[in-house]
C-alpha positions in Angstrom: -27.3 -158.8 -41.3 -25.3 -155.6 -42.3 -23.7 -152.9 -40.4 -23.7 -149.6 -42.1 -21.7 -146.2 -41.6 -21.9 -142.8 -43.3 -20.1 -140.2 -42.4 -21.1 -136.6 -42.6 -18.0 -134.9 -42.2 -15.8 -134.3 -38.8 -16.9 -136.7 -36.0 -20.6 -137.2 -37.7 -20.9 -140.5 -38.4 -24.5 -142.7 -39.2 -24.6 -145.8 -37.8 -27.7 -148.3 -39.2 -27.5 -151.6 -37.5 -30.4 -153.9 -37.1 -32.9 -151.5 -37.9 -31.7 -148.9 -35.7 -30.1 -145.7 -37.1 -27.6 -143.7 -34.5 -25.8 -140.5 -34.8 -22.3 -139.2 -33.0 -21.9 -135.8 -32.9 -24.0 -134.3 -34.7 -22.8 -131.0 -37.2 -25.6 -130.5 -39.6 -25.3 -127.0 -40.5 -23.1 -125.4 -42.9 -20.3 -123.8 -40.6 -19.9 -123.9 -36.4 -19.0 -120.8 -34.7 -15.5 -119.9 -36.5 -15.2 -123.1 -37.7 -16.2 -123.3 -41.5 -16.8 -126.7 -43.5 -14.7 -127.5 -46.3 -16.7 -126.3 -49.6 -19.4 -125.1 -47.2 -21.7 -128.1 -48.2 -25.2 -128.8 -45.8 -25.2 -132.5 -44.8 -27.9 -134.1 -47.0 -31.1 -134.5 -44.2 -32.1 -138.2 -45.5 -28.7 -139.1 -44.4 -29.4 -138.6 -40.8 -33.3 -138.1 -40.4 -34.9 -140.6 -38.7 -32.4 -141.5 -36.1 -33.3 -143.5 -33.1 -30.3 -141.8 -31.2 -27.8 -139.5 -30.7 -24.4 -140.2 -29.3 -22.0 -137.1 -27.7 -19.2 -138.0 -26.7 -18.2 -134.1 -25.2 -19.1 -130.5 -25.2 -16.5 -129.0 -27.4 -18.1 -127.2 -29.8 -17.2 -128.9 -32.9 -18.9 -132.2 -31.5 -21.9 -130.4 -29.2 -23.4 -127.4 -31.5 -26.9 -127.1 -30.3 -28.4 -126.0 -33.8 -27.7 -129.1 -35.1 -28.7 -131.4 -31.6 -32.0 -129.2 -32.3 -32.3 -130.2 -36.0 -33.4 -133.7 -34.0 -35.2 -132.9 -31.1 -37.0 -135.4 -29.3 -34.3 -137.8 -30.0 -32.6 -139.2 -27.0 -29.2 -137.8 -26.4 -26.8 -140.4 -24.8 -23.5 -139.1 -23.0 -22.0 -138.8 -19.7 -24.5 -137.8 -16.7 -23.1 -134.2 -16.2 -22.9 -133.5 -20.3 -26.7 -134.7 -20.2 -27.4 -132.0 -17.5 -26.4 -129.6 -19.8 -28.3 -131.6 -22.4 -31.4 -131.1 -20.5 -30.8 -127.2 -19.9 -30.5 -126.6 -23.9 -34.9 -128.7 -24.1 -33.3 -131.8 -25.2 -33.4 -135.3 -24.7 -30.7 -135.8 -22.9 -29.5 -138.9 -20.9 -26.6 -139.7 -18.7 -25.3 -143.7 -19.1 -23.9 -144.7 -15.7 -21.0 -146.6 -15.2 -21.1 -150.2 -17.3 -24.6 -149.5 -18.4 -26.1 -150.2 -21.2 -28.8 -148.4 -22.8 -31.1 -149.7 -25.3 -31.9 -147.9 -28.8 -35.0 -148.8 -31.0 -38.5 -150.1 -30.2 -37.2 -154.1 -30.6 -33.9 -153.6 -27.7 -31.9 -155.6 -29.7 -29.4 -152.8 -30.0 -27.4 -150.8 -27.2 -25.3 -148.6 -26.3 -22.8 -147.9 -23.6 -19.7 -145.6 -22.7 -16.3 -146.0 -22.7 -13.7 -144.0 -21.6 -11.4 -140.8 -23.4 -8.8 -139.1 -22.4 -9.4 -135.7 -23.3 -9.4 -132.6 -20.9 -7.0 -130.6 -22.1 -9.6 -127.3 -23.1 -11.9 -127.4 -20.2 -14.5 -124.4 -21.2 -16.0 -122.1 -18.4 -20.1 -122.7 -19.4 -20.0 -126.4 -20.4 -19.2 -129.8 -18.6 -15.5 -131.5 -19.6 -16.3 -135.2 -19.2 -15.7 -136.8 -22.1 -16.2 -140.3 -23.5 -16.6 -142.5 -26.4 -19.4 -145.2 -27.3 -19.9 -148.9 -27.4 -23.0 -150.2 -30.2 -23.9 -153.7 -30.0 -26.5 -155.5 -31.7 -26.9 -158.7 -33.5 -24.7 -157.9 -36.4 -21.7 -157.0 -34.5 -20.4 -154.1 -32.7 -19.3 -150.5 -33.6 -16.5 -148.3 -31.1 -17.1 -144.6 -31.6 -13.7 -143.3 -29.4 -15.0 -139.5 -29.9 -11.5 -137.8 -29.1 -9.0 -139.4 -26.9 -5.3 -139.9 -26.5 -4.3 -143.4 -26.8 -4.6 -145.0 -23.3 -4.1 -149.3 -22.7 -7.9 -149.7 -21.6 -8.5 -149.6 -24.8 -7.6 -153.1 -25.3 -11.1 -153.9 -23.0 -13.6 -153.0 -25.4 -14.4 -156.3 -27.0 -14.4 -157.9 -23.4 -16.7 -154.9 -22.1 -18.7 -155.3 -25.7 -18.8 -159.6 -25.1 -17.8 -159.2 -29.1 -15.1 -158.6 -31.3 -15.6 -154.8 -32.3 -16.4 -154.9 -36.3 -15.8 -151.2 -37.1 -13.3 -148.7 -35.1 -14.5 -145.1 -35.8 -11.0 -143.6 -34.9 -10.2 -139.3 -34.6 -7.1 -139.2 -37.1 -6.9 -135.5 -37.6 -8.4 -132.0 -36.1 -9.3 -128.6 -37.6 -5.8 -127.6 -37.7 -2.5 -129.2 -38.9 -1.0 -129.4 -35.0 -3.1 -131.3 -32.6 -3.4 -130.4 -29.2 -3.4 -133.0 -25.9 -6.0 -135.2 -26.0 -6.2 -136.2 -29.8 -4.9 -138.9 -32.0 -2.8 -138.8 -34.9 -2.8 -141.1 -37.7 -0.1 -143.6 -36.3 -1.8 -143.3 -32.8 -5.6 -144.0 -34.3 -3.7 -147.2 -36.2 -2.4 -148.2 -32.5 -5.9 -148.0 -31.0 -6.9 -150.2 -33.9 -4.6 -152.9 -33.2 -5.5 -152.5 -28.8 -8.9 -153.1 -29.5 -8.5 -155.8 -32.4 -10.7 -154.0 -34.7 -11.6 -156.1 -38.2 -12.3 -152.4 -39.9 -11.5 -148.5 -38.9 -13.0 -145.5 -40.5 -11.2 -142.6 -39.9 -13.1 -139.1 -38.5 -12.2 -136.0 -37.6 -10.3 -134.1 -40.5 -11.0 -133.0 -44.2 -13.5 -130.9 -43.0 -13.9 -128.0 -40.6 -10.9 -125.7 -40.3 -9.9 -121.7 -39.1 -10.2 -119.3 -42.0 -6.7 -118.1 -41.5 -5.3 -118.0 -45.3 -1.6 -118.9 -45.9 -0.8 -119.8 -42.1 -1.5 -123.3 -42.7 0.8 -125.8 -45.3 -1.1 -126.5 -48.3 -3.1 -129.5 -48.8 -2.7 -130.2 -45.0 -6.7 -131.2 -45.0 -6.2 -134.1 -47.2 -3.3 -135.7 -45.4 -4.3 -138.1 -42.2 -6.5 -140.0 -44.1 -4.0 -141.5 -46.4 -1.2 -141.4 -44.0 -3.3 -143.2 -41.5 -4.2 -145.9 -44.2 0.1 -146.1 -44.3 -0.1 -146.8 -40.6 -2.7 -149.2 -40.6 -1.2 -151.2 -42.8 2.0 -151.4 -40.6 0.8 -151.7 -37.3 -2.6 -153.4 -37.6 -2.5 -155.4 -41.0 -5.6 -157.1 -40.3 -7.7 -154.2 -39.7 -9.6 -152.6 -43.2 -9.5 -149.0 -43.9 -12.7 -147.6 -45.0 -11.4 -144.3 -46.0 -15.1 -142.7 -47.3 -15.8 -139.4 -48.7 -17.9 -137.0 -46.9 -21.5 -137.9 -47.5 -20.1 -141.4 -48.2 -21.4 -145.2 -46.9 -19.7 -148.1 -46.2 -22.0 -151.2 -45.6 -19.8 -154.4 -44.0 -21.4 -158.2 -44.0 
């Protein structure tokens, strides 16, 4: 039994677990609104086709773009109840988890997902839902935490209790489309403290290297490439125990 995550770039990360294939936050297309992806390279569509889900963890546009949520209609979308509302209004498959449940993904069951909590309300947006959350995946080769983007909070340190497992991989925001974050995101140091809450055995870090403002010289130079490594310094130093699995975009890592 194997647990396997690729990530696509930003918060887009494939998750193939006991037969089951899940996607968070799906950006598929070349660029999102303003935003453009580094290199301006498509997500390759065997990485994510055949998915048996969709996780969204909020409606910011550089996690909800409904072009790419299209690219896999018919796929149910699992989020908070008012984000599936919206879900609904856009002709997808939307579906609102309530409070501890858990929902199960594939034609077997054996796999399921449920939310967990983030703290992250700091850009509420006139024309889309604010509730925000991250994701709990069980199945019988472990269990993967999608936090989605959060600030650190101590509730954190629940998820293997609310999971009834250890958590095996920690996919962990380190980063954002800009050099400065904004409330409501973590850092490297703070995505190596969530680590250690939660006791995670590995962390891939999301959210950075890949979408950014085309502003020119405003931003320091090489400040794309940064969180990754510096939250692989952290790691080591506040949750020794925990693996990095630093991947390139369009990368896999596959953990026993």
């Amino acid at each position: 039994m194997t647990i396997t995550v690729t990530w696509l770039g930003h918060a887009t990360v494939v998750v193939d677990m006991d037969g089951v294939r899940i996607v968070s936050d799906p950006l598929l297309r070349r660029h999102n609104g303003i935003l453009r992806r580094r290199g301006g390279a498509t997500p390759e569509g065997e990485a994510w086709s055949g998915a048996d889900a969709v996780l969204l963890s909020h409606l910011h546009h550089d996690h909800a773009e409904v072009a790419s949520l299209k690219m896999l209609d018919g796929v149910p979308v699992l989020t908070a109840p008012e984000n599936a509302v919206w879900v609904v209004k856009k002709g997808l498959a939307g579906r609102g988890l309530g409070e501890g449940e858990w929902a199960p993904v594939g034609d077997a069951g054996d796999v399921a997902v449920r939310l967990v909590p983030a703290v992250h309300h700091s850009r509420p947006m006139p024309h889309r839902p604010n509730a925000a959350n991250g994701h709990l995946v069980r199945g019988p080769s472990g269990v993967v935490w999608l936090a989605g983007d959060t600030d650190l909070y101590p509730e954190m340190a629940s998820h293997p209790e609310l999971a009834g497992s250890p958590v095996d991989v920690a996919v962990v925001p380190v980063g954002g489309w800009g050099p400065r974050l904004s409330p409501g995101h973590m850092g490297p140091k703070q995505a190596a403290t969530a680590c250690r809450l939660v006791a995670a055995r590995s962390a891939l870090p999301v959210h950075w290297q890949t979408l950014h403002v085309p502003v020119g010289g405003r931003f320091p130079r090489g400040w794309m490439d940064l969180a990754g490594p510096r939250f692989v310094e952290a790691l080591a130093h506040d949750a020794p125990s925990c693996r990095p699995l630093v991947l390139d975009i369009g990368s896999s890592a596959t953990l026993p």
